[in-house]
C-alpha atoms as an extended CHARMM CRD file, in Angstrom:
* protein
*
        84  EXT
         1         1  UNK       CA            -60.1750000000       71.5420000000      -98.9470000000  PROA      1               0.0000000000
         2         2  UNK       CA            -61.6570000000       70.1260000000     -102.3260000000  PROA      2               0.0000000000
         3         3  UNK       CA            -60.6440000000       70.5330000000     -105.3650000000  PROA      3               0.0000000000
         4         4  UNK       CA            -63.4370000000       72.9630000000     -106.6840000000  PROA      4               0.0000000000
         5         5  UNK       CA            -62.8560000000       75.3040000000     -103.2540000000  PROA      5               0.0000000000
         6         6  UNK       CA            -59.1970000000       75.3580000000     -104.3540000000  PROA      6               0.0000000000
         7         7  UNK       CA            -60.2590000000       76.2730000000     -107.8990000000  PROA      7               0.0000000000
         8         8  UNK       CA            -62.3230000000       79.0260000000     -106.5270000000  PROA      8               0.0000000000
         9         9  UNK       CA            -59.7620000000       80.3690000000     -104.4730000000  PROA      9               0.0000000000
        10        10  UNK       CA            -57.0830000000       80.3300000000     -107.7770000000  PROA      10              0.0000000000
        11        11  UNK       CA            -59.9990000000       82.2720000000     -109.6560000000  PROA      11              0.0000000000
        12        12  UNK       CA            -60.6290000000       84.6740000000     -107.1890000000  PROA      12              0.0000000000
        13        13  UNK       CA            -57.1430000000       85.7190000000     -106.7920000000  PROA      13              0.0000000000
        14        14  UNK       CA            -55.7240000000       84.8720000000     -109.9640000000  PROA      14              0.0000000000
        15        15  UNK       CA            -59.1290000000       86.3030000000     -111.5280000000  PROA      15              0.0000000000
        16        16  UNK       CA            -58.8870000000       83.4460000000     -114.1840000000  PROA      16              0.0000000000
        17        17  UNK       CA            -61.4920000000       80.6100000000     -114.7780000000  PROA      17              0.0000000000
        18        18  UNK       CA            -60.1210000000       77.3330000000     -113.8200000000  PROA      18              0.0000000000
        19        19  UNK       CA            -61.9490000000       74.8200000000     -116.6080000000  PROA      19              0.0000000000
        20        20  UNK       CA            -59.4290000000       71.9390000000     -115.8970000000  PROA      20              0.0000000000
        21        21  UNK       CA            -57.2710000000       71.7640000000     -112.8390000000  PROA      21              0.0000000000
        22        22  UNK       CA            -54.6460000000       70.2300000000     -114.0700000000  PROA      22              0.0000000000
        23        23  UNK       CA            -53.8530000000       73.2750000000     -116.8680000000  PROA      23              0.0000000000
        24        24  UNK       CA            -50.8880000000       74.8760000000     -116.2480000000  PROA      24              0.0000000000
        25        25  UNK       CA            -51.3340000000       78.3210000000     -114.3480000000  PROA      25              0.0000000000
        26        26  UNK       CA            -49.5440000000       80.0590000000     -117.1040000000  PROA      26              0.0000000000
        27        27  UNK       CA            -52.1180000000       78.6690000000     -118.9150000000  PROA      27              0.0000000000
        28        28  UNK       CA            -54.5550000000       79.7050000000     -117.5130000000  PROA      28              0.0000000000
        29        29  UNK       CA            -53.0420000000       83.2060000000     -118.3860000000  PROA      29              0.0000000000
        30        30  UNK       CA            -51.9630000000       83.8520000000     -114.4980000000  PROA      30              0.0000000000
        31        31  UNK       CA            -48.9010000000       86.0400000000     -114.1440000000  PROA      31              0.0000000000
        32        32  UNK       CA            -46.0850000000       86.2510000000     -111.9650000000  PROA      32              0.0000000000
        33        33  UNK       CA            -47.5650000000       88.9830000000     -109.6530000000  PROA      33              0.0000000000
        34        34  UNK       CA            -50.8650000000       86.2720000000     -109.4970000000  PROA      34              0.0000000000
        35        35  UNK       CA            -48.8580000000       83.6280000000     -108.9500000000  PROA      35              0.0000000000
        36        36  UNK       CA            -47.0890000000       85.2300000000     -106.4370000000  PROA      36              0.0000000000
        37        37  UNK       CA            -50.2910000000       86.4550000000     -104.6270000000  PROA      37              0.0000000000
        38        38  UNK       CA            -51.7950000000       82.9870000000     -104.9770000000  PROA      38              0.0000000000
        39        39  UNK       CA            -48.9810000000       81.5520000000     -103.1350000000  PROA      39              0.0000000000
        40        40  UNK       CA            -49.2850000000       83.8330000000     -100.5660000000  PROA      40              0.0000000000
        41        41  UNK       CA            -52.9290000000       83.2260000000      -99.8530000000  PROA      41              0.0000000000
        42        42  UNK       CA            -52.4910000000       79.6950000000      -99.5410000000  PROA      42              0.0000000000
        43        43  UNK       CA            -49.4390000000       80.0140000000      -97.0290000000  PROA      43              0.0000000000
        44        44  UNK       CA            -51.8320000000       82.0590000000      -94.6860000000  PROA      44              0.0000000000
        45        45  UNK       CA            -54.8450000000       80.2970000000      -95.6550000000  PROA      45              0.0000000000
        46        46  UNK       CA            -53.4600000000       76.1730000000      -94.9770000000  PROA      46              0.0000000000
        47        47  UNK       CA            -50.4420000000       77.8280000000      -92.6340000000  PROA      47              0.0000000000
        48        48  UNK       CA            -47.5840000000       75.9800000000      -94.4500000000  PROA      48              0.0000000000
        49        49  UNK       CA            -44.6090000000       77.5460000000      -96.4090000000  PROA      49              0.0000000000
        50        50  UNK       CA            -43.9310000000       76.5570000000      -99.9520000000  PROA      50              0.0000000000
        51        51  UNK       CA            -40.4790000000       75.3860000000     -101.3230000000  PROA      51              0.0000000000
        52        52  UNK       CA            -40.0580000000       78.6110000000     -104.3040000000  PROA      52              0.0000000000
        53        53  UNK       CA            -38.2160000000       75.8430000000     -106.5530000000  PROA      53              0.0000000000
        54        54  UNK       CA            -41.3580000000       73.8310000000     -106.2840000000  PROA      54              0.0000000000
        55        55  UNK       CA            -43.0340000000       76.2690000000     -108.4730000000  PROA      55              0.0000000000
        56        56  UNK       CA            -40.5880000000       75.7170000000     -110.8080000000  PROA      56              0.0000000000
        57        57  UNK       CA            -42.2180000000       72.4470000000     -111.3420000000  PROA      57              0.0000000000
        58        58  UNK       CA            -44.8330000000       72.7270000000     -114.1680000000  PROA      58              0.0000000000
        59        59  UNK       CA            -46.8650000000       69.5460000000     -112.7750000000  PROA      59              0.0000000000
        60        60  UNK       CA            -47.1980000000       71.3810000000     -109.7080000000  PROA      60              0.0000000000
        61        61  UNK       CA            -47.7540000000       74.9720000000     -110.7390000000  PROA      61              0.0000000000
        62        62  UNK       CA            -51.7550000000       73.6910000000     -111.7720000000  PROA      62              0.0000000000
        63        63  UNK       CA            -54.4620000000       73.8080000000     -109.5220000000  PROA      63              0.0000000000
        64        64  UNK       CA            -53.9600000000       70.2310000000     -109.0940000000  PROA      64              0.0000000000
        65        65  UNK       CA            -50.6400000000       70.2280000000     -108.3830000000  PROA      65              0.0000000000
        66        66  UNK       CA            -50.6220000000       73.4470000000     -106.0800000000  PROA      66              0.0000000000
        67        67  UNK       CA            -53.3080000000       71.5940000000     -104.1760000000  PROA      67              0.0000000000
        68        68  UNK       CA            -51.1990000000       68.4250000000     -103.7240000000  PROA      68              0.0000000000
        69        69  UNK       CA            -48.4810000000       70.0260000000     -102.7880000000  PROA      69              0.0000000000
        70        70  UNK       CA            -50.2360000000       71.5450000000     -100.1730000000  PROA      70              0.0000000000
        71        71  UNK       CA            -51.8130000000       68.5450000000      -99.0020000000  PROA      71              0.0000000000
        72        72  UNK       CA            -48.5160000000       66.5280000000      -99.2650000000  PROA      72              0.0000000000
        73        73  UNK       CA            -46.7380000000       69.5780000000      -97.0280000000  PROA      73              0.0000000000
        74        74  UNK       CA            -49.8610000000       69.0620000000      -94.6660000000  PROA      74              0.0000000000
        75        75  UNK       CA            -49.0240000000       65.9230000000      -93.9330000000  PROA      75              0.0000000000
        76        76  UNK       CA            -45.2360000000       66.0770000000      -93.5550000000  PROA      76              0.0000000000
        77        77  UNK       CA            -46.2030000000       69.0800000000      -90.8650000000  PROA      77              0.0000000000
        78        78  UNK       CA            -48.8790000000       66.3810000000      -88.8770000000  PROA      78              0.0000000000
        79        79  UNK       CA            -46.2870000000       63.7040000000      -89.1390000000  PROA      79              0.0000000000
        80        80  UNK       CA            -43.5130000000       65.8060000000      -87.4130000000  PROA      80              0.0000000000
        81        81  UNK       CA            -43.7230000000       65.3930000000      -83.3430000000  PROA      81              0.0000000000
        82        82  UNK       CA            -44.2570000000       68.3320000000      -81.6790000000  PROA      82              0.0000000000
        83        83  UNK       CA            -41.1390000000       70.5500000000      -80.2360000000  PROA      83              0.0000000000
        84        84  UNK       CA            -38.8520000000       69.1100000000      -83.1400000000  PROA      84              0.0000000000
């Protein structure tokens, strides 16, 4: 997923408008309950689980970061062998 369908999917659950990816959800004026639905969609949507203290991260709790973090856990997953 690109950047812009990531931003889409923050403003459509978040129901923000995502003008620079890198801004700070709180920025952005999301809330906890957003932030917690946000995170939800993405663990179903990309099937990965997020680390909670992650999000304590402000670099990662953008767009930008969410999406990185997401691709970074992406890869971890594909580089693990099967039946570890």
């Amino acid at each position: 997923m690109h950047q812009p369908e990531f931003d889409q999917l923050v403003e459509e659950i978040c129901a923000v408008r995502v003008t620079d990816p890198e801004t700070p959800l709180v920025d952005l004026g999301v809330d906890s309950l957003h932030t917690v639905a946000l995170v939800m969609a993405v663990e179903d949507r990309f099937g990965v689980e997020l680390d909670p203290d992650d999000l304590a991260d402000l670099s990662l709790t953008s767009p930008a970061g969410l999406l990185r973090t997401v691709r970074a856990r992406l890869a971890d997953d594909a580089s693990v062998p099967s039946g570890s």
